[in-house]
C-alpha positions as a Markdown table, in Angstrom:
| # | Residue | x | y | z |
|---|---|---|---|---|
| 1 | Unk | -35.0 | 36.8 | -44.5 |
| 2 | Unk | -38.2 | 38.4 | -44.2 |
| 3 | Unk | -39.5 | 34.6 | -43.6 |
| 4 | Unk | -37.4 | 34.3 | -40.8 |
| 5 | Unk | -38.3 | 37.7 | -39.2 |
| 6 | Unk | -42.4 | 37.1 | -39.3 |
| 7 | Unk | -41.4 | 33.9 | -38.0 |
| 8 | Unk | -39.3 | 34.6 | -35.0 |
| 9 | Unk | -41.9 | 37.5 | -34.8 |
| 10 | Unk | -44.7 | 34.9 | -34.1 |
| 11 | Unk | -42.4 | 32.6 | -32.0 |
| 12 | Unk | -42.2 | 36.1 | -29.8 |
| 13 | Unk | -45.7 | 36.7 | -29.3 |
| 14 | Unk | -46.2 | 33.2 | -28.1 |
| 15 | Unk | -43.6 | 33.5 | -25.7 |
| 16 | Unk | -45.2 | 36.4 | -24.5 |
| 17 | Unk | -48.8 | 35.0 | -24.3 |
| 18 | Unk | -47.5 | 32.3 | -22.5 |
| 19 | Unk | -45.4 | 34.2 | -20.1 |
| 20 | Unk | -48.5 | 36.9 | -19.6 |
| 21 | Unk | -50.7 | 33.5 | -18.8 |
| 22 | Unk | -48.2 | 32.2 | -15.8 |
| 23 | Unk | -47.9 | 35.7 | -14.7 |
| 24 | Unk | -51.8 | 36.1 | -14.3 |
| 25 | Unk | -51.8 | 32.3 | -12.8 |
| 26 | Unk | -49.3 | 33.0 | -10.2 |
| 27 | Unk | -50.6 | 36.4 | -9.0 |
| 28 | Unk | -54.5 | 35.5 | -8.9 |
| 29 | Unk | -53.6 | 32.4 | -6.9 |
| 30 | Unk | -54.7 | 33.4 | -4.0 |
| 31 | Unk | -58.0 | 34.0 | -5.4 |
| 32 | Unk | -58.0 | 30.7 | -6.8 |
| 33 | Unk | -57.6 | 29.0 | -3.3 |
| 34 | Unk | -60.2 | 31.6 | -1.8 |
| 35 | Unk | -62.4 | 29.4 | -4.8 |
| 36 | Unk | -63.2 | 26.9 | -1.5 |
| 37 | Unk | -65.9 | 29.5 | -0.1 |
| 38 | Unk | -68.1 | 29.2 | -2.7 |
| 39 | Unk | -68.8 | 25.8 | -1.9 |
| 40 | Unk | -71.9 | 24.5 | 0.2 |
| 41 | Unk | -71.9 | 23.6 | 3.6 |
| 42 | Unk | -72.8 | 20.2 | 4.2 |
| 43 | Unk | -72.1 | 16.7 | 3.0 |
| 44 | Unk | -73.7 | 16.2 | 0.0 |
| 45 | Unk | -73.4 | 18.7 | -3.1 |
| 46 | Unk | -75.8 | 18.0 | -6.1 |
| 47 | Unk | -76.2 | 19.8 | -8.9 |
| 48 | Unk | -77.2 | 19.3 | -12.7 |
| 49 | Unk | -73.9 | 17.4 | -13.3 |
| 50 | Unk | -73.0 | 15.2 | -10.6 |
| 51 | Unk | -73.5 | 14.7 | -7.0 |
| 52 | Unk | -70.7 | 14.7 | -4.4 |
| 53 | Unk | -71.1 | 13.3 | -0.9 |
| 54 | Unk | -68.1 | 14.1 | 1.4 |
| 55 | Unk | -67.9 | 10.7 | 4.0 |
| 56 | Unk | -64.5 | 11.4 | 5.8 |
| 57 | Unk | -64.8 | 15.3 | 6.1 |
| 58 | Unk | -68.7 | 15.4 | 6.1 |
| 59 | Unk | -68.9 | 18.8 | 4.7 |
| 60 | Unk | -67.6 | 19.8 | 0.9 |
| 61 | Unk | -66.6 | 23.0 | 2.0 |
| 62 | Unk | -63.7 | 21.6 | 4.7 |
| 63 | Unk | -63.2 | 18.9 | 1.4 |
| 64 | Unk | -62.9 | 21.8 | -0.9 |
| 65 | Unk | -60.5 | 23.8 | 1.7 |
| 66 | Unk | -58.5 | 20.7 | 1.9 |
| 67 | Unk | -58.3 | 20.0 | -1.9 |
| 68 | Unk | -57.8 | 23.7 | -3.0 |
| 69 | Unk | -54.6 | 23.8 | -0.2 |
| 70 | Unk | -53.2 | 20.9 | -2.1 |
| 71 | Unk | -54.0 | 21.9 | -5.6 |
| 72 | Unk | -53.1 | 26.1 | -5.2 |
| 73 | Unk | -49.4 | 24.8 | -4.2 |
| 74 | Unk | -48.6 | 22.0 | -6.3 |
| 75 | Unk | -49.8 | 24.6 | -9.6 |
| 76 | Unk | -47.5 | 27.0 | -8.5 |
| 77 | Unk | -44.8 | 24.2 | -7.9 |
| 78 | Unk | -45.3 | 22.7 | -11.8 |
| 79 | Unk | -45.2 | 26.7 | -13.3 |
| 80 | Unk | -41.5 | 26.7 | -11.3 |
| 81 | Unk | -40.3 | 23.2 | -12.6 |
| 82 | Unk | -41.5 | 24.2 | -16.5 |
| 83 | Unk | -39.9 | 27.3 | -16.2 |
| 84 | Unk | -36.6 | 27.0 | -14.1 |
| 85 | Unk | -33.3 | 27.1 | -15.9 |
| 86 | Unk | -31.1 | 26.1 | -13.1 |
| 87 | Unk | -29.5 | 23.4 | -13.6 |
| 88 | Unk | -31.3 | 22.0 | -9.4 |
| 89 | Unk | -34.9 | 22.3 | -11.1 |
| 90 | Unk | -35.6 | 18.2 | -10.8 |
| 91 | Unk | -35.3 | 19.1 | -6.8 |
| 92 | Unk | -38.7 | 20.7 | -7.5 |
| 93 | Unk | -40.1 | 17.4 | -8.4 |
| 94 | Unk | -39.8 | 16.5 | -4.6 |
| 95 | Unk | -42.3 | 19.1 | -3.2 |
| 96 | Unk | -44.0 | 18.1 | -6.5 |
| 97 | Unk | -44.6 | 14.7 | -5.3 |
| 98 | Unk | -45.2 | 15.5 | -2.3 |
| 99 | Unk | -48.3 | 17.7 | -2.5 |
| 100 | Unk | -50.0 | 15.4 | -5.3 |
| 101 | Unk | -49.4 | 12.3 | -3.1 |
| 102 | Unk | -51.6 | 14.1 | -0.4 |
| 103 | Unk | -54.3 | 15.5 | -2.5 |
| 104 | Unk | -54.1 | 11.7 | -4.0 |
| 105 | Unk | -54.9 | 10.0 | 0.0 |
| 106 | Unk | -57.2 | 13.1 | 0.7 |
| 107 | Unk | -59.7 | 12.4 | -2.2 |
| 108 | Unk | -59.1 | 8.8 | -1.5 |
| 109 | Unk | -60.2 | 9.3 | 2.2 |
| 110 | Unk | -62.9 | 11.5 | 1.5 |
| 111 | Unk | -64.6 | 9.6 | -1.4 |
| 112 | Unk | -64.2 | 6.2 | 0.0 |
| 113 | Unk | -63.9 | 7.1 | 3.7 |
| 114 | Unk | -60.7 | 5.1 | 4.1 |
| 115 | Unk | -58.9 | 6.2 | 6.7 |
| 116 | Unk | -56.2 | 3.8 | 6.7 |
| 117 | Unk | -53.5 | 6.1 | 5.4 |
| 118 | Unk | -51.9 | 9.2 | 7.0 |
| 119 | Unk | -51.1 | 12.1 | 4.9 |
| 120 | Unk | -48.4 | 13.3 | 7.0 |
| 121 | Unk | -46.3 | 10.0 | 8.1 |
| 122 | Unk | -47.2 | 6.8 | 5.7 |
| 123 | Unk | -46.2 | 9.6 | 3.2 |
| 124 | Unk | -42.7 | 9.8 | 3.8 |
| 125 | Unk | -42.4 | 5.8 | 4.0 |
| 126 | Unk | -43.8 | 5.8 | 0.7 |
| 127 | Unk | -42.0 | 8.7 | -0.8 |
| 128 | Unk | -38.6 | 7.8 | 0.2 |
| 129 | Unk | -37.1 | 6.0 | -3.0 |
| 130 | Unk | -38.3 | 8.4 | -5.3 |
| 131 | Unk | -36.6 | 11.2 | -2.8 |
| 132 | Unk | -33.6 | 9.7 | -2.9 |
| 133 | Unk | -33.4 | 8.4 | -7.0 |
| 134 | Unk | -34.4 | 12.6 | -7.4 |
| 135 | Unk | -31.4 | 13.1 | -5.0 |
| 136 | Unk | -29.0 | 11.2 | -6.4 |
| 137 | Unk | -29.5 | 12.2 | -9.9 |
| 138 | Unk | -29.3 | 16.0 | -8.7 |
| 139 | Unk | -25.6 | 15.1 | -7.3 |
| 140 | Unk | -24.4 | 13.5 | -9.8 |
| 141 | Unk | -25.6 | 16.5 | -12.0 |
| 142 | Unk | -23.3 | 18.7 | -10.0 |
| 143 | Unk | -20.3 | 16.3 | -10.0 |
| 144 | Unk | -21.3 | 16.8 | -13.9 |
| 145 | Unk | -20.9 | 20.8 | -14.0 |
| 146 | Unk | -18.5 | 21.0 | -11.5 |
| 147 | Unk | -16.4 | 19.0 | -13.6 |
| 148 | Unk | -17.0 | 21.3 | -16.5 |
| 149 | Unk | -16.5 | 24.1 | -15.1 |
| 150 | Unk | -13.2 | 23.6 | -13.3 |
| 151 | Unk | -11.8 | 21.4 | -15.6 |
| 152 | Unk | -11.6 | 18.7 | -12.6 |
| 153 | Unk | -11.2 | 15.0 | -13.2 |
| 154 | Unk | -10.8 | 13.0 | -9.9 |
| 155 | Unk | -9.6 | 9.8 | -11.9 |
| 156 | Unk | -6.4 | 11.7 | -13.0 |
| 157 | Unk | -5.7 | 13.0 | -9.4 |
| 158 | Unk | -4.7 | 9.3 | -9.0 |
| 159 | Unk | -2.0 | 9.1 | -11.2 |
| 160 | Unk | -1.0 | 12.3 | -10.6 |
| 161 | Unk | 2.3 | 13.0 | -8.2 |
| 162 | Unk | 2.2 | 15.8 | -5.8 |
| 163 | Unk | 4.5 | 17.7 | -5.3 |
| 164 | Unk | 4.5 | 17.8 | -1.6 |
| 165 | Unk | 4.2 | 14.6 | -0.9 |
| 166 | Unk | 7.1 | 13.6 | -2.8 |
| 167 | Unk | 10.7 | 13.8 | -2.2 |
| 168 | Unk | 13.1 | 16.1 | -3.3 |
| 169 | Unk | 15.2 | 15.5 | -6.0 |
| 170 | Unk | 19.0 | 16.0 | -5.5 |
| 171 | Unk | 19.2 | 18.8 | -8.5 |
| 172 | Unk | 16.5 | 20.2 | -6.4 |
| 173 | Unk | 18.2 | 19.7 | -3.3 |
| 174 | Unk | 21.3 | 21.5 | -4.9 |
| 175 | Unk | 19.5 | 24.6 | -6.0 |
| 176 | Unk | 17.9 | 25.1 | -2.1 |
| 177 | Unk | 21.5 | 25.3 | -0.8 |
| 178 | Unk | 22.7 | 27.2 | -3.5 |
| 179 | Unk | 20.0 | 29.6 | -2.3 |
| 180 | Unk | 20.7 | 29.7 | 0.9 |
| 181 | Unk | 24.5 | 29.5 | 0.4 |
| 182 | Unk | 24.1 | 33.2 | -1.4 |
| 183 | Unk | 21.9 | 34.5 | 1.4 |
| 184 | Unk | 24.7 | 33.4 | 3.3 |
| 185 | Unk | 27.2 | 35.2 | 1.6 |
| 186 | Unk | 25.4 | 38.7 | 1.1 |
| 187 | Unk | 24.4 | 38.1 | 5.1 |
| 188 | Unk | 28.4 | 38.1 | 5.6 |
| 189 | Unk | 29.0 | 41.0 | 3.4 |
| 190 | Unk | 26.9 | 42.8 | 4.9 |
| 191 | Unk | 27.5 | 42.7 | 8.6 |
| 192 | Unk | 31.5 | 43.3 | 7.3 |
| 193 | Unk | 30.3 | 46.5 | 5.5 |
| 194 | Unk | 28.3 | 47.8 | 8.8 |
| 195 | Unk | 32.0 | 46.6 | 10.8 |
| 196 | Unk | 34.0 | 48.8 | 8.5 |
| 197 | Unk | 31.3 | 51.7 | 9.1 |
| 198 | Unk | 31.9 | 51.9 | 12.6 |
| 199 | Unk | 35.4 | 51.9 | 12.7 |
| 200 | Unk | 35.5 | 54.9 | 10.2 |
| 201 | Unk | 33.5 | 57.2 | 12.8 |
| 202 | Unk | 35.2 | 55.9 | 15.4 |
C-alpha cells in the first residue's frame, strides 16, 4: 500500500510538472512569436554557428516574422491535439497539417528561392486527401458513439416492422370499434340523462 501511494504520489507530480510546462508555453506564446524582433535586418545572418542568407524574403527578420507566424500556431495546435479528450481531437490534425505544410514551402522558398509553389492555393490541392481520410475517419467515429450511446443499429431497422406502416390487424381492428362503440354508448346516455333533466324543471 504504501508502495502504491509514493507511487501514484510521483505519477501526480509529473502530471503536474507537465501540466505547469503547457500552461507556461501557452501563455508566454506571445512572447515567443515577438522572438522575430530580435533578428537582424538584412539578408544574410552570420554568426559563430552558421550563416543564413534569406534569397526569397531578402531580409531574416520578414523570414523570421514569417517562420515564427507558422511555428507560434502550429505549437499551440500540437499542446491541443496531446491534450484533448474529446472524442473530435484528430480534426485538430487538419489545422495541424496545414500550418506545417506552409512553414515546410516557406523555408523551401526562402532557402532555395523557389518560388514555384503557393502557400495559400497549391496547398489545398495538395492537402485534400489527407483532409478528407481525417474526415472520414472523424464520421465514422461518431456513427461509432452515437451507436453506443443510443443503443442504435441501422442494420436491424431493416428487418424491423413499423408499426405505422403496416396494417392493422383484425383483433386490432376489433378493439378500435369496441372503443368507439363505448364512446358511443356513454355519448347516448348522456344526452338521455340531460333530456330527462329538462323535462323535470319543466
Amino acid at each position: 500500500m504504501k508502495f502504491k501511494s509514493k507511487l501514484s504520489t510521483k505519477d501526480s507530480s509529473k502530471y503536474l510538472l507537465l501540466g505547469s510546462l503547457i500552461a507556461l508555453t501557452i501563455a508566454f506564446s506571445p512572447y515567443l512569436f515577438y522572438l522575430y524582433e530580435i533578428f537582424p535586418n538584412g539578408p544574410v545572418w552570420e554568426n559563430s554557428f552558421f550563416r543564413y542568407e534569406s534569397k526569397y524574403y531578402e531580409d531574416v527578420l520578414t523570414a523570421a516574422w514569417t517562420y515564427l507566424g507558422k511555428i507560434v500556431p502550429l505549437l499551440l495546435l500540437l499542446i491541443w491535439f496531446f491534450t484533448c479528450k474529446h472524442w473530435w481531437y484528430h480534426v485538430i490534425l487538419i489545422p495541424i497539417s496545414m500550418y506545417a505544410y506552409q512553414l515546410v514551402i516557406a523555408i523551401y522558398q526562402d532557402v532555395y528561392l523557389n518560388s514555384a509553389f503557393f502557400m495559400d492555393t497549391d496547398g489545398l490541392i495538395y492537402l485534400a486527401p489527407f483532409f478528407i481520410t481525417i474526415l472520414s475517419l472523424v464520421y465514422l467515429i461518431r456513427i461509432k458513439i452515437f451507436d453506443r450511446v443510443y443503443g442504435l443499429d441501422l442494420s436491424e431497422l431493416e428487418e424491423t416492422e413499423i408499426s405505422v406502416f403496416s396494417p392493422i390487424s383484425d383483433k386490432d381492428m376489433r378493439e378500435i370499434k369496441g372503443f368507439q362503440e363505448d364512446d358511443d354508448q356513454d355519448d347516448i346516455d348522456t344526452s338521455n340523462m340531460l333530456v330527462e333533466d329538462y323535462y323535470r324543471k319543466l
